[in-house]
C-alpha positions as CSV (number, residue, x, y, z in Angstrom):
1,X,2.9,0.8,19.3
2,X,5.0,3.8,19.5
3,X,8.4,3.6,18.4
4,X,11.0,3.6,21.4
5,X,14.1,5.8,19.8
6,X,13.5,7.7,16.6
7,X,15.3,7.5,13.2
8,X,17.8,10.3,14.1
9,X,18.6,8.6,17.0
10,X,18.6,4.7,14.7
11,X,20.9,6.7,12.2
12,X,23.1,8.1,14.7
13,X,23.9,4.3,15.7
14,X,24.2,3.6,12.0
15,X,27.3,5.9,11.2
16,X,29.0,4.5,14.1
17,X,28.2,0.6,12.3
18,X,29.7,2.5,9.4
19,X,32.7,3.5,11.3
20,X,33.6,0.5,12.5
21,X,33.2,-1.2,9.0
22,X,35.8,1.8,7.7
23,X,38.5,1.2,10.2
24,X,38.8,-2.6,9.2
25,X,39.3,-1.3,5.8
26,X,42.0,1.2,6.8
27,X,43.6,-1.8,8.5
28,X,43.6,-4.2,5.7
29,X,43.8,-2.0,2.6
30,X,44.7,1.5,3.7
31,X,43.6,4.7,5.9
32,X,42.5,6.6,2.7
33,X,40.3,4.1,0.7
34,X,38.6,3.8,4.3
35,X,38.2,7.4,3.6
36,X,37.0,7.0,0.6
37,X,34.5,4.6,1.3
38,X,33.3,7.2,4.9
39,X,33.2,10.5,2.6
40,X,35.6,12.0,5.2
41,X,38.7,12.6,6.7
42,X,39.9,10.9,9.5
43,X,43.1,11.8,11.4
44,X,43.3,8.7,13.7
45,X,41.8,5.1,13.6
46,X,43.3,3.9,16.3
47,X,40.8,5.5,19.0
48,X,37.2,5.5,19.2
49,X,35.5,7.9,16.3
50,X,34.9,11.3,17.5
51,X,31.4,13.0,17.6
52,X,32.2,15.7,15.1
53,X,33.6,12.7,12.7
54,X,30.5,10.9,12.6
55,X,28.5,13.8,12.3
56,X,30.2,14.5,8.7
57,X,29.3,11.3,7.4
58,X,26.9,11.8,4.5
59,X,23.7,8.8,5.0
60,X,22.7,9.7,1.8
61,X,25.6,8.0,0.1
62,X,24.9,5.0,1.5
63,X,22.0,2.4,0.3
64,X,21.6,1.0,3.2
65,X,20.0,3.8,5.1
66,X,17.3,4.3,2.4
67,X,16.6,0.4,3.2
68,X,16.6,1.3,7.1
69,X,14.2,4.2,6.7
70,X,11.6,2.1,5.0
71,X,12.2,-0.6,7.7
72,X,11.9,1.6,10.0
73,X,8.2,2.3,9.2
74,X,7.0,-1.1,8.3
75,X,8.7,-2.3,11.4
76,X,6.6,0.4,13.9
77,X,3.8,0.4,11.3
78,X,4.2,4.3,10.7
79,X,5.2,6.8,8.1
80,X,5.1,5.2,4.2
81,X,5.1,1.7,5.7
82,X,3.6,0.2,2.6
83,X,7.3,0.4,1.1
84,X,8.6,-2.6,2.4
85,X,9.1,-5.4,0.2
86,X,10.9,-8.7,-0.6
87,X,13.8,-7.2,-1.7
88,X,14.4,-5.3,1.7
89,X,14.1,-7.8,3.9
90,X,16.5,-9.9,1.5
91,X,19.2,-6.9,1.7
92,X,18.5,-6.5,5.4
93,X,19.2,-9.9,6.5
94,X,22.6,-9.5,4.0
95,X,23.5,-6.5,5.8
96,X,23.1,-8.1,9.1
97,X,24.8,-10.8,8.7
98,X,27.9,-9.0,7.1
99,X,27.9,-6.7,10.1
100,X,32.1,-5.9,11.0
101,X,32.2,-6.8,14.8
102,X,34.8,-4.9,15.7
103,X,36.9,-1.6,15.0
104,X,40.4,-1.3,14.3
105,X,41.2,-0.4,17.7
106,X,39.1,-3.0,19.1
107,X,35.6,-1.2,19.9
108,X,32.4,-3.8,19.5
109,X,30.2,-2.8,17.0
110,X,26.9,-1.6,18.3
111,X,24.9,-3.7,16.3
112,X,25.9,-6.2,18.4
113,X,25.0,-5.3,21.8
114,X,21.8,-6.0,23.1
115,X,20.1,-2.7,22.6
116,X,20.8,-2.3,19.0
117,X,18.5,0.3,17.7
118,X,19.5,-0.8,13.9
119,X,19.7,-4.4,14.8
120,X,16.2,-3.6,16.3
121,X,14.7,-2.5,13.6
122,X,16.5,-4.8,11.3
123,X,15.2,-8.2,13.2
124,X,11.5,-6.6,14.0
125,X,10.8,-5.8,10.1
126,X,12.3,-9.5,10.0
127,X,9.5,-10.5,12.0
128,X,6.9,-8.9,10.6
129,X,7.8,-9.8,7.3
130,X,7.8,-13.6,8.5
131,X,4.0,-13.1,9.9
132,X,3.0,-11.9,6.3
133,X,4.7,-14.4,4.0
134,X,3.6,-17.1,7.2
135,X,6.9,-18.3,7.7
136,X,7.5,-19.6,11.5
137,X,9.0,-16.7,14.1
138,X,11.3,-16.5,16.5
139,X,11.1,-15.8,20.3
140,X,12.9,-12.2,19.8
141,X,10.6,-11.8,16.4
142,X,7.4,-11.9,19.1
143,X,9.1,-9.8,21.9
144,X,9.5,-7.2,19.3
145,X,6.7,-7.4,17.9
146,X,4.8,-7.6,21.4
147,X,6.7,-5.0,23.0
148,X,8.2,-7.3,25.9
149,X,11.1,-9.1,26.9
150,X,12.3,-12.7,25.4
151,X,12.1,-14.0,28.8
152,X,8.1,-12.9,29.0
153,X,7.5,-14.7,25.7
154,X,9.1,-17.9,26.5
155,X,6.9,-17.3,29.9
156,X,3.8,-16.4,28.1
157,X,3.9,-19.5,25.7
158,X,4.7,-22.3,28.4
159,X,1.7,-20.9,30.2
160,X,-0.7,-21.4,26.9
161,X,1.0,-25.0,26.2
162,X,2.4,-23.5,23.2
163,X,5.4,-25.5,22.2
164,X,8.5,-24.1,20.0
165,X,10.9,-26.2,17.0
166,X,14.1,-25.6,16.5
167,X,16.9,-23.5,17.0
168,X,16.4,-20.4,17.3
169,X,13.3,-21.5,19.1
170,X,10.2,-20.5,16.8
171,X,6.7,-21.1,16.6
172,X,4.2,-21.0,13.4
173,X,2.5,-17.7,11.9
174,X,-0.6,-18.8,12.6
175,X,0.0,-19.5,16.4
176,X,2.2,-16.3,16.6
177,X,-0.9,-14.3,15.1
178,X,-3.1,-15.7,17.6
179,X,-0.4,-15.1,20.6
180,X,0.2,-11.5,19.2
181,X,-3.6,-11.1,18.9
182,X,-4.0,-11.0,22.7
183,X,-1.0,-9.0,23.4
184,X,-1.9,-4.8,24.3
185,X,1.7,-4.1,23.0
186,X,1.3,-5.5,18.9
187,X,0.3,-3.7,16.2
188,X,-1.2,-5.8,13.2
189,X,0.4,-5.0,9.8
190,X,-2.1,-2.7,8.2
191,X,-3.9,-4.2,5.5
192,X,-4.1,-3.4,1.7
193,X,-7.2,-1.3,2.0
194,X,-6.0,0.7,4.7
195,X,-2.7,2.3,2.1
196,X,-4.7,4.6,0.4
197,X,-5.9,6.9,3.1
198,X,-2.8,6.7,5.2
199,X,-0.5,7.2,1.9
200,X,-2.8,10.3,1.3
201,X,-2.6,11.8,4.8
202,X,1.2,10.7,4.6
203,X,1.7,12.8,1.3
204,X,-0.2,15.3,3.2
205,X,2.5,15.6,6.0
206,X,4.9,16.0,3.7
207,X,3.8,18.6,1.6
208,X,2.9,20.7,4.7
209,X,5.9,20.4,6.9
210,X,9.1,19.6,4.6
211,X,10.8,21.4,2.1
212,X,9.2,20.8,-1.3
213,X,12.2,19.4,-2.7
214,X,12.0,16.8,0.1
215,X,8.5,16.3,0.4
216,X,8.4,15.4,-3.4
217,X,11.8,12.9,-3.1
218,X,9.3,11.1,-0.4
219,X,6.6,11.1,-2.3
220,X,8.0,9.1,-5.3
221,X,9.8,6.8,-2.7
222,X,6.3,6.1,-1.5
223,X,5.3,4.9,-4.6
224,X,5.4,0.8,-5.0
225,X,7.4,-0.7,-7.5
226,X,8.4,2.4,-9.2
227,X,11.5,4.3,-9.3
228,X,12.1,7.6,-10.6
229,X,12.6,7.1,-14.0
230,X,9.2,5.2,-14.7
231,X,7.6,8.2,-12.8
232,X,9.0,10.2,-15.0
233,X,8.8,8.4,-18.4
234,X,4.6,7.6,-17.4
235,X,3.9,11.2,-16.6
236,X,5.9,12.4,-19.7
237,X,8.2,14.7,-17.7
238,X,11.3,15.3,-18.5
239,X,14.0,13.2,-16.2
240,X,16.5,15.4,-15.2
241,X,14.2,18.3,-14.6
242,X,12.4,15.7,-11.8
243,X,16.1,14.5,-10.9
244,X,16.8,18.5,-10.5
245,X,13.5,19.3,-8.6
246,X,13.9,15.9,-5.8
247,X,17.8,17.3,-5.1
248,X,16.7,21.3,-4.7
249,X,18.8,22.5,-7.9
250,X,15.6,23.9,-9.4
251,X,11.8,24.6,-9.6
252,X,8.7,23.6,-12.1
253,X,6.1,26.7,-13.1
254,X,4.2,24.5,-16.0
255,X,1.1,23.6,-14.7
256,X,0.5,21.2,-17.2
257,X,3.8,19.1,-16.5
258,X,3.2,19.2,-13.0
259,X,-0.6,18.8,-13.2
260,X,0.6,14.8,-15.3
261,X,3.4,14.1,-12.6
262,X,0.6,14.9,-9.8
263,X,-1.2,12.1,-11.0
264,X,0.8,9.8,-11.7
265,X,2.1,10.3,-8.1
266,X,-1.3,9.7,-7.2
267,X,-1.6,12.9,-5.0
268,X,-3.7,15.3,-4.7
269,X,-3.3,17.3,-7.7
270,X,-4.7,20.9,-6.7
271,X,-2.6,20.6,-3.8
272,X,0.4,19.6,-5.2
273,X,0.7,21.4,-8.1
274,X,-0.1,24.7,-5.8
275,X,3.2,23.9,-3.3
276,X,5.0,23.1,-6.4
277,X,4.2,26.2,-7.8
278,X,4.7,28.3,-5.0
279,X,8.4,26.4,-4.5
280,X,9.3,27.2,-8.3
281,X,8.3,31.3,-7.9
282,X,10.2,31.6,-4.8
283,X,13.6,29.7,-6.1
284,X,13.3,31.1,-9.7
């Protein structure tokens, strides 16, 4: 399944969610801890947030666009989509339901119209998590999943005889599997064996076509379970170099150093160490 809007276009949506969040803040505490929280300057929150506003807002500072990215990709099944654990799906179903509904001067949020791209993403990765843990799924969990309309599901399942509990209405994993199974539009959630490779051609991608500092800031991101500083304390290099390297400040030229982080990255250690190389002699 190909994605239907990218993550420019799922971030875009996000810094107006942000926005909207800001301008309740100006409203009960004040305009410039709003401010604060944004990481700009606003001259006016009682009309809708201008385009060059929103473009100054910083995703970087905020957690929750790290969480989306990965969603993002286990949701569609592409880029490092093996990043997706318990612990996002647990901070994006906090997110979403702590979503501010509307702005100070009244505008709904977009999360809550019906072609969310971030509420997309957010219920979808939702779904997909429920198939792998086999917890029961709802009617919009399938449609996203299936790549058609809630209306076509609940079509599709009185046809099979396939009956739904609750509300929401859901049905089982197991039924859902065998449902999705026979629909052209789902993608299975790639299986264990299938990391390795794509996490190598994925490592790959980003050593050819991004700047080294942010192919290497990906690269340790892919990594399960660990987070910089265990990358950096198994590999016995030095912290605030590695911290200095992910954010562009500076480059590496010992090939031993680099030739232990390579592996511990578990990359291809010829050609990583040669981009890193060739990154450190052109910044030195």
């Amino acid at each position: 399944m190909s994605a239907p809007f990218t993550k420019e276009q799922l971030f875009g949506e996000l810094r107006v969610i942000l926005f909207t969040q800001a301008s309740q803040v100006a409203l009960v505490r004040n305009p410039k801890v709003a401010m604060q929280f944004l990481g700009i300057d606003v001259g006016d929150w009682n009309n809708q947030p201008r385009a060059d506003d929103l473009a100054k807002i910083d995703l970087q500072q905020f957690d929750i666009t790290r969480v989306l990215d990965i969603a993002y990709d286990f949701a569609f099944q592409t880029g490092a989509y093996w990043r997706f654990g318990d612990d996002h799906g647990f901070e994006l179903a906090a997110f979403g339901a702590g979503i501010t509904p509307h702005s100070f001067e009244g505008s709904q949020s977009p999360y809550l119209s019906d072609d969310s791209k971030v509420r997309h993403v957010v219920d979808m990765a939702d779904a997909r998590e429920s198939l792998r843990h086999e917890w029961d799924i709802t009617i919009r969990g399938l449609a996203l999943l299936a790549g058609i309309t809630e209306p076509a599901v609940r079509n599709s399942l009185s046809k099979d005889g396939i009956q739904t509990t609750g509300k929401p209405a859901k049905i089982s994993a197991d039924v859902a599997l065998s449902w999705l199974g026979e629909r052209r539009g789902f993608v299975p959630t790639l299986v264990a064996e299938t990391q390795a490779k794509n996490r190598a051609g994925y490592v790959k991608l980003q050593l050819a076509h991004c700047p080294f500092p942010q192919a290497l800031a990906q690269i340790v991101d892919s990594l399960e379970g660990l987070t910089i500083e265990q990358v950096a304390d198994a590999s016995g290099f030095d912290l605030d170099l590695l911290r200095d390297m992910v954010d562009g400040r500076r480059g590496c030229l010992d090939l031993g150093s680099l030739q232990q982080l390579a592996e511990k990255l578990d990359v291809d250690v010829p050609h990583f160490v040669g981009v890193a190389i060739e990154y450190g002699l052109r910044t030195s």
